[in-house]
N, C-alpha and C positions, 0 to 999 in steps of 0.2 A: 469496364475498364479495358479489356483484351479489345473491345472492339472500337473504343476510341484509341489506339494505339493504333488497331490496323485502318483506320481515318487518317491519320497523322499520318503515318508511314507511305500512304499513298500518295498524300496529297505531298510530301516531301523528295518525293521520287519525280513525282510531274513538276515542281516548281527546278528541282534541275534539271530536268529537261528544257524546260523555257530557259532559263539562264545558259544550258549549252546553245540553245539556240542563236539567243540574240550576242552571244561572244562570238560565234563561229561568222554571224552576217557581220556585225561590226568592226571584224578583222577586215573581211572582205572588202566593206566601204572603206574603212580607211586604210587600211593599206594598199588594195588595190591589186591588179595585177595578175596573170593569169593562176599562180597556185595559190593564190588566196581564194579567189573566187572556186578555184576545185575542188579545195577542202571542203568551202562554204556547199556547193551541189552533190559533194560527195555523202555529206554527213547529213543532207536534208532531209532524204528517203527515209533513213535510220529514225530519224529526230518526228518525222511524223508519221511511222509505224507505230513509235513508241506513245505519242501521244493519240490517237487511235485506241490502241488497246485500253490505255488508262481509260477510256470512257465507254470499252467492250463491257456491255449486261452477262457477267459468268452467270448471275443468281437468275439468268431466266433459262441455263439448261436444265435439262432434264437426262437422273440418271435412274438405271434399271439395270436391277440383277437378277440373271436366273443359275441357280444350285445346280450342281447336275448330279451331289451326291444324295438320293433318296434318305437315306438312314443312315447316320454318320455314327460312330464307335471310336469310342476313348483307344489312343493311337492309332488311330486310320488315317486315311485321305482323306481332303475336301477340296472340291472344287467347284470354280464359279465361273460366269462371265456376267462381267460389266459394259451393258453399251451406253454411252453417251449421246443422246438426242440434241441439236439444236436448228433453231429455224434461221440464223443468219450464218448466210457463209463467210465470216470473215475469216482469213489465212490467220491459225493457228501454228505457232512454232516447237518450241523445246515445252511439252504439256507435259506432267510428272500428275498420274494418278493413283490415289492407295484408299484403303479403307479404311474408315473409322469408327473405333469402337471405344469404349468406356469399361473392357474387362479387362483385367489387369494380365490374367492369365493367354489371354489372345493377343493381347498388343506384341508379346515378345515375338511370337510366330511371324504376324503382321509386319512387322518391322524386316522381316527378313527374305518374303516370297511376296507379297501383298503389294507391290508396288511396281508399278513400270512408267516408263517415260515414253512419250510418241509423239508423230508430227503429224499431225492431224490436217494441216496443211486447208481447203477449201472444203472437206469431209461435211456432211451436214450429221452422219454418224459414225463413232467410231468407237470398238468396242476391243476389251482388252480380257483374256481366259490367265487364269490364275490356280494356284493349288499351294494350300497347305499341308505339311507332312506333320504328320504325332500331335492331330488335334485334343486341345486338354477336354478332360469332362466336364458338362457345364453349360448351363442356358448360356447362351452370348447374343448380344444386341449388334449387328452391323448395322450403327447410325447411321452413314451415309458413305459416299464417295469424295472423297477432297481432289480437286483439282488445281493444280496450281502450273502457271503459265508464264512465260516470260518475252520480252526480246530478247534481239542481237546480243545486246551486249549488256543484258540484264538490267538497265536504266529505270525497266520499269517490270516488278513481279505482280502478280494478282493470285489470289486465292481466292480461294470458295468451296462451303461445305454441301455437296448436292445431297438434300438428304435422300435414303432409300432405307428406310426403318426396316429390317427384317431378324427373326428371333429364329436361330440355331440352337438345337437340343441335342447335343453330344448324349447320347447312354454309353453306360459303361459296358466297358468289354467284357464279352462272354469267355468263360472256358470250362469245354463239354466233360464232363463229369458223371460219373453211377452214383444215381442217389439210392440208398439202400436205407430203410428204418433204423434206427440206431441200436436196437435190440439184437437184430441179425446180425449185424456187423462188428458189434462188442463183450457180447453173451459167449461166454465159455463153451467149446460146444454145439453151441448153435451152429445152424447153418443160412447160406445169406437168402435171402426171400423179397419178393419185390414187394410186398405187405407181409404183415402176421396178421393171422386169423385168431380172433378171440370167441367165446360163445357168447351169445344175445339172453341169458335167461329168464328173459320178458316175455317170447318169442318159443311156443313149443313147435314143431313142426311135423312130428311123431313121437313115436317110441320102437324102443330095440330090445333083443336079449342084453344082460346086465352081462358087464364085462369088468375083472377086476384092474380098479383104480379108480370106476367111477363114483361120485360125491354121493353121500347115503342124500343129501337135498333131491339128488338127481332120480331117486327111484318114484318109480309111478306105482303109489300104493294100491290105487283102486283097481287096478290090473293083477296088482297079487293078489288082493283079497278076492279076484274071483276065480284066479286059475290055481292060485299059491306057486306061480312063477316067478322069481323075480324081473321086472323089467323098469328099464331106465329109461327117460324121457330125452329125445334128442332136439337141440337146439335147431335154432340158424344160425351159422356163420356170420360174421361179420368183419368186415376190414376197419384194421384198425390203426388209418393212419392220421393220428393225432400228433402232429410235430409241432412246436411252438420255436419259432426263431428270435431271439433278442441280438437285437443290434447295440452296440456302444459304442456313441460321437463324441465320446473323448477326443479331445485334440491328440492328433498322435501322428509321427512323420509315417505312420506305414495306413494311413486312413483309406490314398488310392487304390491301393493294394484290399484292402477290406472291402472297399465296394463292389469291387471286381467280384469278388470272393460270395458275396452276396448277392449278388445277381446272378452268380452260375450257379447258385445252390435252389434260388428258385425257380430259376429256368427248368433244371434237371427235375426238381420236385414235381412241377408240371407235368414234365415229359415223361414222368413215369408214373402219369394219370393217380397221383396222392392230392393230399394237398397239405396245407400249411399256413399258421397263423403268425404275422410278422409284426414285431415291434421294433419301431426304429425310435430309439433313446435321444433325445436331441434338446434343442432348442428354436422352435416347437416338436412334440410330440410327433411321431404318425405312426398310426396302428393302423394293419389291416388283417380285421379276424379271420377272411377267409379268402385262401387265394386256390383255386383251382382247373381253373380255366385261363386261356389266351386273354378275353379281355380285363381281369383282372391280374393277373402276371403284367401286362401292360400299363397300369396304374401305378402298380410299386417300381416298375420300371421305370417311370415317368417320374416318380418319387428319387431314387437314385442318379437318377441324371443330375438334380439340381443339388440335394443334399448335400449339407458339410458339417466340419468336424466342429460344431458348435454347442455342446454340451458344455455348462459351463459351471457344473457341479458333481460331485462326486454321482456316480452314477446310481450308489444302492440307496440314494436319498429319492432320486425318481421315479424310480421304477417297485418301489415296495406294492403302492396301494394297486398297479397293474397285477401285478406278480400275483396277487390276493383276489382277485376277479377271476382268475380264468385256473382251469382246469386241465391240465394235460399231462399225458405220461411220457409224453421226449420232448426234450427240450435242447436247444442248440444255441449256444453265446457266442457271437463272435466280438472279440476285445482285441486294441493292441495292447494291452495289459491286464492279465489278469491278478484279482486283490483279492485276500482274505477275507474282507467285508462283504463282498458281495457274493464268495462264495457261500456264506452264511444267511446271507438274504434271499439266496433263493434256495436252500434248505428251508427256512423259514413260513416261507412265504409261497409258497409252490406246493398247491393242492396235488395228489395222485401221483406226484412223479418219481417215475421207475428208473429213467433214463437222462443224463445230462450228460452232453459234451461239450466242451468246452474249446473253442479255436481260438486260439492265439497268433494273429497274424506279425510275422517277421518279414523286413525285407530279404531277397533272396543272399543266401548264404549266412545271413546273420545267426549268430548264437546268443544264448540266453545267459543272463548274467547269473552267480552265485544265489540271489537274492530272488532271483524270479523262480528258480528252479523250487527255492524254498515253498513258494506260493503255489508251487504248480504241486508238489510234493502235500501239501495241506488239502489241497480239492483233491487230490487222487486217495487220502484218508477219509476224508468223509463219502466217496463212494464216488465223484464226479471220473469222466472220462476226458483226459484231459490233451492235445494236439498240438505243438506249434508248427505252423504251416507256410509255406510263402507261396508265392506264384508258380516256382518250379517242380510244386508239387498238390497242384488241387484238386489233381484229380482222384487223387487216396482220403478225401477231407472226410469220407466216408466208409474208410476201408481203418481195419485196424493195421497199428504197426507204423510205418515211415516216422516222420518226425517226432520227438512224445517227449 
């Protein structure tokens, strides 16, 4: 339909142009005289410019884009150049070029930096550099390049969409953070450690003089019954950084802000050679049991780029029969709302676990209503460690104390 209108509209632009034509010579013949005939030579140039273009092939240029921004990040810059290739030189005039996409969330940007006008004039190419500021997060498709052209006195417009298919992967924004085991950092007492050590008692390594406090399991009997010493059996060490992450894609206006949030907490997790098993709660699922390295940090990253707030069920109806598979002793929820039911669900449902904390992402400066405080008031009674946080503070997401 769109493109027998833009049929119509063409061919209704050319037919008056013919109509201006044969009015401007038939003043000429009949009336006669020399400013008839001037109008008539004046308006001719215009009148077969115009119909010229009308029969300009737009859909045989050729358009290409090259990025210059390697790795683009939720509020960055992007930039690009566009050159247009053609193989006939016909004199181009008032050309209006922008990009075309199909994401809701780029068009606004687009609409405002993405376009420029040029005169391209006999050019066989001519290329136009561009930049977006506060790119959103988000796969985005640049369809093509639309070009659209006119005359003088606009008698005759032409458009066309050149396409140049290219897909844009916005990640989301990092920010640098101390990740510290949630035992260290919330344990009365304790002090912070970039792992805790637990003992392996699978795993003998030796034995020692008995020291009091060690576990009577831990004495090595066959050693006293030959000296009548006591002596205890010494372990291996072990690190033990077992952290389970759960994501919630509840719809929720502070969602941006959570992804963020979630991606600096893995990044860090990495960076402080641990690792971390992530559940992202949605529609569809995505788990990844084990992230401990660059190329797997990478993948959940690549996960966060395109992810949205598309859960479309209460959240402890999802995540039970997960929660019941896996094993671990810290565990980390980040929600823009936490409920009483699911603080119940992963009591429930959450084999060994020593530690939960709970992040509550708020936009910045936002406070907590009466009614949430209540909810946060319930998980800090059954033992959870509970946070509200926003951007201007993530890098405590690990520290006790700041927002609570």
């Amino acid at each position: 339909m769109k493109r027998i209108k833009q049929v119509m509209d063409s061919w209704g632009r050319m037919i008056f142009v013919l109509i201006l034509f044969f009015l401007t010579f038939s003043f000429a013949m009949f009336q006669g005289g020399f400013v008839s005939w001037f109008i008539f030579y004046v308006s001719l140039p215009f009148i077969v410019y115009s119909v010229l273009l009308s029969f300009y092939p737009l859909h045989k240029l050729r358009a290409e884009r090259k990025i210059h921004t390697a790795r683009i990040k939720s509020g960055h810059r992007f930039s690009a150049t566009v050159t247009i290739h053609r193989t006939l030189p016909f004199p181009l005039l008032y050309t209006v070029l922008h990009e075309h996409t199909q994401s809701s969330k780029l068009k606004a940007r687009l609409a405002d930096s993405a376009q420029q006008m040029l005169l391209p004039g006999f050019r066989r190419n001519f290329s136009w550099t561009y930049e977006i500021e506060q790119m959103p997060r988000g796969e985005h498709v640049l369809e093509g390049v639309t070009i659209e052209t006119a005359d003088f006195f606009g008698w005759v417009k032409k458009q066309q969409l050149l396409p140049a298919r290219q897909s844009i992967l916005v990640f989301p924004n990092t920010v640098e953070l101390m990740y510290r085991p949630i035992g260290s950092s919330f344990d009365q007492g304790s002090i912070a450690a970039p792992f805790t050590l637990v003992k392996d008692t699978t795993m003998v390594s030796g034995i020692r003089d008995y020291q009091p406090g060690d576990r009577v399991s831990w004495i090595h009997w066959k050693s006293f019954a030959r000296t009548q010493t006591m002596r205890t059996k010494e372990f291996e060490d072990r690190q033990s950084q077992d952290l389970f992450l759960l994501d919630d894609r509840s719809p929720s206006a502070t969602f941006e802000i959570q992804v963020e949030l979630i991606a600096s907490i893995l990044t860090s997790v990495v960076a402080a050679h641990a690792s971390v098993a992530y559940l992202s709660a949605g529609t569809p699922r995505a788990f990844f049991p084990l992230i401990q390295n660059d190329e797997q940090l990478q993948r959940s990253l690549y996960h966060l780029a395109k992810v949205q707030d598309d859960l479309d069920r209460p959240i402890e109806t999802v995540v039970g029969q997960d929660l019941k598979q896996v094993r671990v002793s810290s565990l980390v929820y980040i929600t823009g709302a936490l409920s009483r039911k699911m603080v119940d669900e992963i009591r429930r449902n959450v084999t060994g676990l020593s530690h939960c904390l709970c992040l509550v992402v708020t936009e910045k400066g936002q406070t907590i209503t009466p009614d949430e405080e209540k909810d946060h008031q319930y998980a800090r009674s059954k033992g959870f460690h509970v946070k509200t946080i926003g951007p201007e503070n993530f890098a405590s997401a690990f520290k006790e104390g700041g927002r609570s």
